[in-house]
GUTORMAR-290538 format. One record per residue (C-alpha): x, y, z; residue number from 0. Coordinates in Angstrom, 1 decimal. Last residue first. Layout:
BEGIN
x:X, y:Y, z:Z, seq:NUM
...
END
This chain:
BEGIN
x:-21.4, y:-9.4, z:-4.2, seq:66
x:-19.9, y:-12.4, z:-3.9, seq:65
x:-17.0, y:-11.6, z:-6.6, seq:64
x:-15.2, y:-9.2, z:-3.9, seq:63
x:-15.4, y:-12.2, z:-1.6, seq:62
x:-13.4, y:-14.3, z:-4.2, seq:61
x:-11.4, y:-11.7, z:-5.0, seq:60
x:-10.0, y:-11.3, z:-1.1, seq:59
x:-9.7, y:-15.0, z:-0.7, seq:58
x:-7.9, y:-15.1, z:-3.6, seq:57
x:-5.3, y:-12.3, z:-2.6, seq:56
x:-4.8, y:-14.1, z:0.8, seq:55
x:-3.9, y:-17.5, z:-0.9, seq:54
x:-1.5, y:-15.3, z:-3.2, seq:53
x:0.1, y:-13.7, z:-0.1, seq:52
x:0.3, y:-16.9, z:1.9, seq:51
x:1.9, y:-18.7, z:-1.0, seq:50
x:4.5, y:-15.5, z:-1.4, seq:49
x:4.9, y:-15.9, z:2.1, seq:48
x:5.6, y:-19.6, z:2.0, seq:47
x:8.2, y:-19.2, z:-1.0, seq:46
x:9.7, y:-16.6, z:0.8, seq:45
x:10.1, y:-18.9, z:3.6, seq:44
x:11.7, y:-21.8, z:1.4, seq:43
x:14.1, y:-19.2, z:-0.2, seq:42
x:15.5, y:-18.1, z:3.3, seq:41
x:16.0, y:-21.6, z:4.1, seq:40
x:17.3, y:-23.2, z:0.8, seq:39
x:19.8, y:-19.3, z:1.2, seq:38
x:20.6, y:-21.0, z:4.9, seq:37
x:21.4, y:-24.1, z:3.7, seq:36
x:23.4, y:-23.3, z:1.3, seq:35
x:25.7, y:-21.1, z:3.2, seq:34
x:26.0, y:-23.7, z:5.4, seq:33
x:27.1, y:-26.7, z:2.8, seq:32
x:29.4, y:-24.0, z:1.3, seq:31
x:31.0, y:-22.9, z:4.9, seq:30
x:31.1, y:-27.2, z:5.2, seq:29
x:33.0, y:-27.4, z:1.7, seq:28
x:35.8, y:-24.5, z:2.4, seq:27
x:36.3, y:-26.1, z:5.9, seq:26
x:36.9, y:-29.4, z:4.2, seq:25
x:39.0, y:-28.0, z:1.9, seq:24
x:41.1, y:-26.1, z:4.2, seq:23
x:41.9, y:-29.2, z:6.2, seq:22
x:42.7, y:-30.8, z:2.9, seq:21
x:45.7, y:-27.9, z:2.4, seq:20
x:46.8, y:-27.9, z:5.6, seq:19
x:47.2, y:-31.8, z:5.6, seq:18
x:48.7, y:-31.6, z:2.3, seq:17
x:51.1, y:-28.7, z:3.3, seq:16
x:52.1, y:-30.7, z:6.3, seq:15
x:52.8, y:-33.4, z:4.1, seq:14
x:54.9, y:-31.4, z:1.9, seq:13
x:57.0, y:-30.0, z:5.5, seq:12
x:57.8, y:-33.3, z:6.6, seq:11
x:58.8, y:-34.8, z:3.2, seq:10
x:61.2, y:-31.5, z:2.9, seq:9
x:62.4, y:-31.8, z:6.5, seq:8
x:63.2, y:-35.5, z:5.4, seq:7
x:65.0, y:-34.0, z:2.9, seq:6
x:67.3, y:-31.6, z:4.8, seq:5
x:68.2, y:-34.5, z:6.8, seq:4
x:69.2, y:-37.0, z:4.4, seq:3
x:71.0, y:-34.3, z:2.6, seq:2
x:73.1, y:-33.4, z:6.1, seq:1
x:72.7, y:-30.1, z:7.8, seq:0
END
């Protein structure tokens, strides 16, 4: 194998590793955008129950105080 060739196998094989390497990257960011998603989701609906809760607790008190 001639020097001209084993170094284009090099440039070929570091810009495969750069295309691998941003492809994983991406993926690696989207999982994140995802994942954060879901937890804003799951955090949103707690917050809603917890609203629901309190708002049901009031209710409760405030007919308590009526009598």
């Amino acid at each position: 194998m001639s020097v001209d060739e084993r170094e284009k196998i090099m440039r070929e094989h570091e810009a495969n590793m750069v295309r691998l390497e941003n492809s994983m990257t991406l993926n690696k960011l989207r999982q994140r955008q995802i994942l954060e998603e879901k937890l804003a989701a799951r955090r949103a609906k707690k917050m809603q129950q917890l609203e629901q809760h309190q708002l049901a607790q009031a209710k409760v008190s405030s007919e308590v105080h009526k009598f």
